[in-house]
SERO-4910 file (N, C-alpha, C, O; in steps of 0.05 Angstrom, whole numbers):
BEGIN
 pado doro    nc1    nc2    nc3   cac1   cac2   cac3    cc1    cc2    cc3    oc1    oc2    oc3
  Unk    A   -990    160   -481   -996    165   -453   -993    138   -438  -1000    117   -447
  Unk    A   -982    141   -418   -973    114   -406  -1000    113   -375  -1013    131   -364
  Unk    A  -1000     82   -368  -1020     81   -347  -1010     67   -329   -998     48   -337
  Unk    A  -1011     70   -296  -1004     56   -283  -1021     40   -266  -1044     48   -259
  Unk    A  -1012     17   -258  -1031     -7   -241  -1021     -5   -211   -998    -10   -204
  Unk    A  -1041      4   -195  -1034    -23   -163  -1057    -30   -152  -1079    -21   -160
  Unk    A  -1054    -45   -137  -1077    -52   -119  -1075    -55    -89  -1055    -62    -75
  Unk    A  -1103    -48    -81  -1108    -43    -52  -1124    -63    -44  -1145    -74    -53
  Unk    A  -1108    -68    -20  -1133    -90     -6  -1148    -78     21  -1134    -71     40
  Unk    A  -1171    -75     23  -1179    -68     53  -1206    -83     61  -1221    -94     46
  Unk    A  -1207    -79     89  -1235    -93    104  -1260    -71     92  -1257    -46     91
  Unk    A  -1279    -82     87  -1306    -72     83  -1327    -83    104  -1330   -107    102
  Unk    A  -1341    -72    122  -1368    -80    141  -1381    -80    126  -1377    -64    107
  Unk    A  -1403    -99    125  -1434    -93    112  -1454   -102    126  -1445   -120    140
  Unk    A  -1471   -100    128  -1499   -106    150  -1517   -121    133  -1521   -108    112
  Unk    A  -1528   -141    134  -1534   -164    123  -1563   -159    128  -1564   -142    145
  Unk    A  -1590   -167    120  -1616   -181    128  -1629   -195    106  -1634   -183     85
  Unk    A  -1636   -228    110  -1656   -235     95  -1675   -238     90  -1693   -244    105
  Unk    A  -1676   -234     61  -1713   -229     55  -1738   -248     67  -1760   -241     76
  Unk    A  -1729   -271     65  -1734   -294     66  -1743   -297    102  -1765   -296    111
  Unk    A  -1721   -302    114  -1726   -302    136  -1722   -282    161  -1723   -288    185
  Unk    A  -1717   -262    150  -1704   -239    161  -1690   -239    186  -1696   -225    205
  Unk    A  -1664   -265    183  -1641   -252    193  -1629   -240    184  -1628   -235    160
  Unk    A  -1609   -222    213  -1588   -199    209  -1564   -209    217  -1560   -220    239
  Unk    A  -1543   -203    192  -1516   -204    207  -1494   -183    198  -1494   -174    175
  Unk    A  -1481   -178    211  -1456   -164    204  -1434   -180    191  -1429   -200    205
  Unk    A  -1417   -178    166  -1397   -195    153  -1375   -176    144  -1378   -158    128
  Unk    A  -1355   -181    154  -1331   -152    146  -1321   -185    112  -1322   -209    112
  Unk    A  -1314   -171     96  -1296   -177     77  -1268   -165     68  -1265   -142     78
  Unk    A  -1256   -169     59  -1234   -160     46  -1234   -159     21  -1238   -178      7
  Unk    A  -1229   -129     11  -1243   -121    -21  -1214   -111    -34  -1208    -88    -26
  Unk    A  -1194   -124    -53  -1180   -122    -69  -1182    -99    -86  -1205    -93    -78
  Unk    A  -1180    -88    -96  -1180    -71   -112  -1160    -60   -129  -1138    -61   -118
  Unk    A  -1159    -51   -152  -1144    -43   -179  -1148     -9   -175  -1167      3   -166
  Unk    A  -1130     -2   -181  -1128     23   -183  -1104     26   -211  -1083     14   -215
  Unk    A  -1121     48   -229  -1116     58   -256  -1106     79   -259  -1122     97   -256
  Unk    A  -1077     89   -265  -1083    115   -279  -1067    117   -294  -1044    111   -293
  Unk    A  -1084    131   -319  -1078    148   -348  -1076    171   -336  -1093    178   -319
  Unk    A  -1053    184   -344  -1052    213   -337  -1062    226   -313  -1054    224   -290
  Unk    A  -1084    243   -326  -1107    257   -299  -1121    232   -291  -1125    229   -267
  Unk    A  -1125    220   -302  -1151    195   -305  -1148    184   -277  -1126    175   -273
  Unk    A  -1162    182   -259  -1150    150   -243  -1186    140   -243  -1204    155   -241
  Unk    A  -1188    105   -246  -1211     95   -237  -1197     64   -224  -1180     49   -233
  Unk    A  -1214     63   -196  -1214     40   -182  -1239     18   -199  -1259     24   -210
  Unk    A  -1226     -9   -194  -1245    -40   -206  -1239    -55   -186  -1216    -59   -177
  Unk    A  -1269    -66   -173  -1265    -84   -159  -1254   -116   -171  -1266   -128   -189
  Unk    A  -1225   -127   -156  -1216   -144   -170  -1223   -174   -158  -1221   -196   -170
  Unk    A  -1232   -168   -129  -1231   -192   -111  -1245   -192    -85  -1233   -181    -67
  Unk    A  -1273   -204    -78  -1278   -206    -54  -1278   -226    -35  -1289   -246    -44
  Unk    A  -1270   -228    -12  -1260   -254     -4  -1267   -250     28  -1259   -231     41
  Unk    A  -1286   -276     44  -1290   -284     73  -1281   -299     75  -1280   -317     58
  Unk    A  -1262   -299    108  -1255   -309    107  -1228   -324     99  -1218   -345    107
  Unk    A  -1221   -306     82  -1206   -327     51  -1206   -337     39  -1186   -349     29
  Unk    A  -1242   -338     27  -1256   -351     11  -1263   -338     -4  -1278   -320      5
  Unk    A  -1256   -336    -37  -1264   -318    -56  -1303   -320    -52  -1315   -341    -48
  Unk    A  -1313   -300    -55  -1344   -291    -57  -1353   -301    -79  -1340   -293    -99
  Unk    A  -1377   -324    -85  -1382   -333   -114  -1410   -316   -123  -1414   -303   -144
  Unk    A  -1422   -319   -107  -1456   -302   -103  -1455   -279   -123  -1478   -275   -129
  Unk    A  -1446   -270   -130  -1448   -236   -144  -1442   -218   -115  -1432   -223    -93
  Unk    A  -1456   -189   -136  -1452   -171   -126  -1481   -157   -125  -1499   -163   -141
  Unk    A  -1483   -136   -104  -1520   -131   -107  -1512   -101    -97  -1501   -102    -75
  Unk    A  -1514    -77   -106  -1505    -52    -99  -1474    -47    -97  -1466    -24    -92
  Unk    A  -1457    -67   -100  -1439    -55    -98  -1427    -68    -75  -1403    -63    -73
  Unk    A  -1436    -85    -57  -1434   -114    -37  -1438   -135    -44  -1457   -138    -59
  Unk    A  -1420   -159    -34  -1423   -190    -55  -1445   -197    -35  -1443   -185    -14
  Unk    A  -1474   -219    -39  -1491   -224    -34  -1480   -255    -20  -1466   -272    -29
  Unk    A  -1493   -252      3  -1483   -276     24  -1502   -296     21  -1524   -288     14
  Unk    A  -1499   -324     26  -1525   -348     31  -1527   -349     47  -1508   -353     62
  Unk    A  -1561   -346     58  -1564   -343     86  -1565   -374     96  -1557   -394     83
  Unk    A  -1576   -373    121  -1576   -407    131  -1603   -421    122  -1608   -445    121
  Unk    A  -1611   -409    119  -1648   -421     99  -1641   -430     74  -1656   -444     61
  Unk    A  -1612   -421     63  -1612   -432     35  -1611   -402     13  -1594   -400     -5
  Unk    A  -1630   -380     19  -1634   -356      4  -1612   -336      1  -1595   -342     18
  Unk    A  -1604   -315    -14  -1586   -299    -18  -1602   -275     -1  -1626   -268     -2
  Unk    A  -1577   -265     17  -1577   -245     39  -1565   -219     26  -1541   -218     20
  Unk    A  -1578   -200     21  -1563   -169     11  -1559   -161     30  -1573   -162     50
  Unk    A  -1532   -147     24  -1531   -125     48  -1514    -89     39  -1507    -86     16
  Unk    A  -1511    -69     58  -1507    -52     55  -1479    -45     75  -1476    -55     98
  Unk    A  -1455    -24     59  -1438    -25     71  -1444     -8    101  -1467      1    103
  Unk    A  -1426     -1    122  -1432      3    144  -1420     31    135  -1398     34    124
  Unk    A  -1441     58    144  -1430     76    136  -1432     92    163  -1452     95    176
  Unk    A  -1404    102    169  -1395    110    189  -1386    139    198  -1366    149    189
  Unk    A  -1400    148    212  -1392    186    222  -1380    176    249  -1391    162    266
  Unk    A  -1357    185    251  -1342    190    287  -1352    220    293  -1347    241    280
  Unk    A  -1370    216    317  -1366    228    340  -1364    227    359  -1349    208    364
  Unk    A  -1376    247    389  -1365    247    414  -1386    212    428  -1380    195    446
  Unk    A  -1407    215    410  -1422    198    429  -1408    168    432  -1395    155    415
  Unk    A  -1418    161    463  -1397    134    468  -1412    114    458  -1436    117    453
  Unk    A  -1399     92    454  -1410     71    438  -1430     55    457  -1420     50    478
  Unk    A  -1453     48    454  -1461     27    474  -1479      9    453  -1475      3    429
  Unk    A  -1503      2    471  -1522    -23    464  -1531    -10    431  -1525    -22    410
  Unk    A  -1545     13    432  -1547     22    401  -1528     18    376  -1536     21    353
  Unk    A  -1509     13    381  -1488      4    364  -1484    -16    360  -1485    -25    337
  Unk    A  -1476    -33    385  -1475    -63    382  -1496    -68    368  -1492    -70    344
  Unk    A  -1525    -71    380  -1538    -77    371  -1557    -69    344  -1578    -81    338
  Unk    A  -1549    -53    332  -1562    -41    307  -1563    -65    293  -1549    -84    297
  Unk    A  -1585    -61    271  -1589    -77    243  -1579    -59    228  -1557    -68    221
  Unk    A  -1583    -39    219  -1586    -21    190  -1552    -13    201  -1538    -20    219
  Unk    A  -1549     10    173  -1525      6    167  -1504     34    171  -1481     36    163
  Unk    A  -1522     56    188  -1512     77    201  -1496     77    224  -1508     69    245
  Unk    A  -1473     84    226  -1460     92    257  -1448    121    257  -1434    133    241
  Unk    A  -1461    129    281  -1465    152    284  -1444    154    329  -1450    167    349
  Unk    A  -1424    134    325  -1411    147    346  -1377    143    347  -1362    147    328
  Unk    A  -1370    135    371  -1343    135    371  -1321    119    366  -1297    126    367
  Unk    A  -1333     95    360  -1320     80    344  -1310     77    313  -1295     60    304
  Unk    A  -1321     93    304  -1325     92    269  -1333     68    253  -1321     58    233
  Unk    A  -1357     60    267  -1364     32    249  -1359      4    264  -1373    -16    261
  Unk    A  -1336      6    279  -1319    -25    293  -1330    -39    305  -1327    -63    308
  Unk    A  -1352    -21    318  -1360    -39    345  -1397    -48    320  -1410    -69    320
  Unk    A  -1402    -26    304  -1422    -37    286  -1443    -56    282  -1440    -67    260
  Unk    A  -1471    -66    300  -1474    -91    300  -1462   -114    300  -1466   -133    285
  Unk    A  -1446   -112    319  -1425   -136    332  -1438   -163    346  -1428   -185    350
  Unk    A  -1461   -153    352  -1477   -171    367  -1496   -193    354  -1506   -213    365
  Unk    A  -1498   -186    329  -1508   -200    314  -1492   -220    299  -1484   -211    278
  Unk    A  -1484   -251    304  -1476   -262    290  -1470   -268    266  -1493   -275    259
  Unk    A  -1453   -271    240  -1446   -276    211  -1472   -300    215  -1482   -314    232
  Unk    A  -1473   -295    190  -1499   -308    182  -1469   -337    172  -1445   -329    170
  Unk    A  -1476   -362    169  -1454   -375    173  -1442   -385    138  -1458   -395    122
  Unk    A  -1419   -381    131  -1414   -382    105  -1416   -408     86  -1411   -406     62
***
């Protein structure tokens, strides 16, 4: 049985807050990825996360690489999970912490207002 390789690169949002001092930030990355398949088989491996253009050294905490906040502490965050609908984007969007978008942007405009916590 033969297997084939490629890989995908795309932007990931995630919404940031620390424990510590509880700032919030929004950080898009770019997540590499491996894609596998045997036969029926296919499984994706994350191969590479990178801000910036800076490979991510921190780990990973759910499934998002873990940012240093500006206090010094590791910042978890959650990816930005996104429903398009009719509603127009405004201050609730921009300004959200948590990690739902629920309008017409699909995620883009996402806690925009909140500065990257700085790398």
């Amino acid at each position: 049985m033969t297997s084939t390789r490629q890989s995908q690169t795309g932007t990931v949002r995630g919404m940031f807050r620390c424990g510590a001092c509880k700032a919030v930030a929004r950080v898009d990355f770019e997540r590499t990825r491996i894609r596998v398949q045997t036969g029926f088989r296919v499984e994706f491996f994350d191969a590479k996360w990178t801000r910036d253009g800076v490979p991510i050294q921190d780990g990973l905490c759910g499934g998002m690489p873990a940012i240093r906040c500006a206090c010094g502490k590791l910042a978890y965050g959650r990816p930005i999970k996104a429903i398009r609908s009719d509603h127009a984007c405004d201050a609730r969007c921009t300004s959200a912490k948590g990690h739902n978008c629920e309008c017409s942007c699909g995620g883009e405009n996402h806690g925009k207002d909140w500065s990257p916590i700085p790398s």
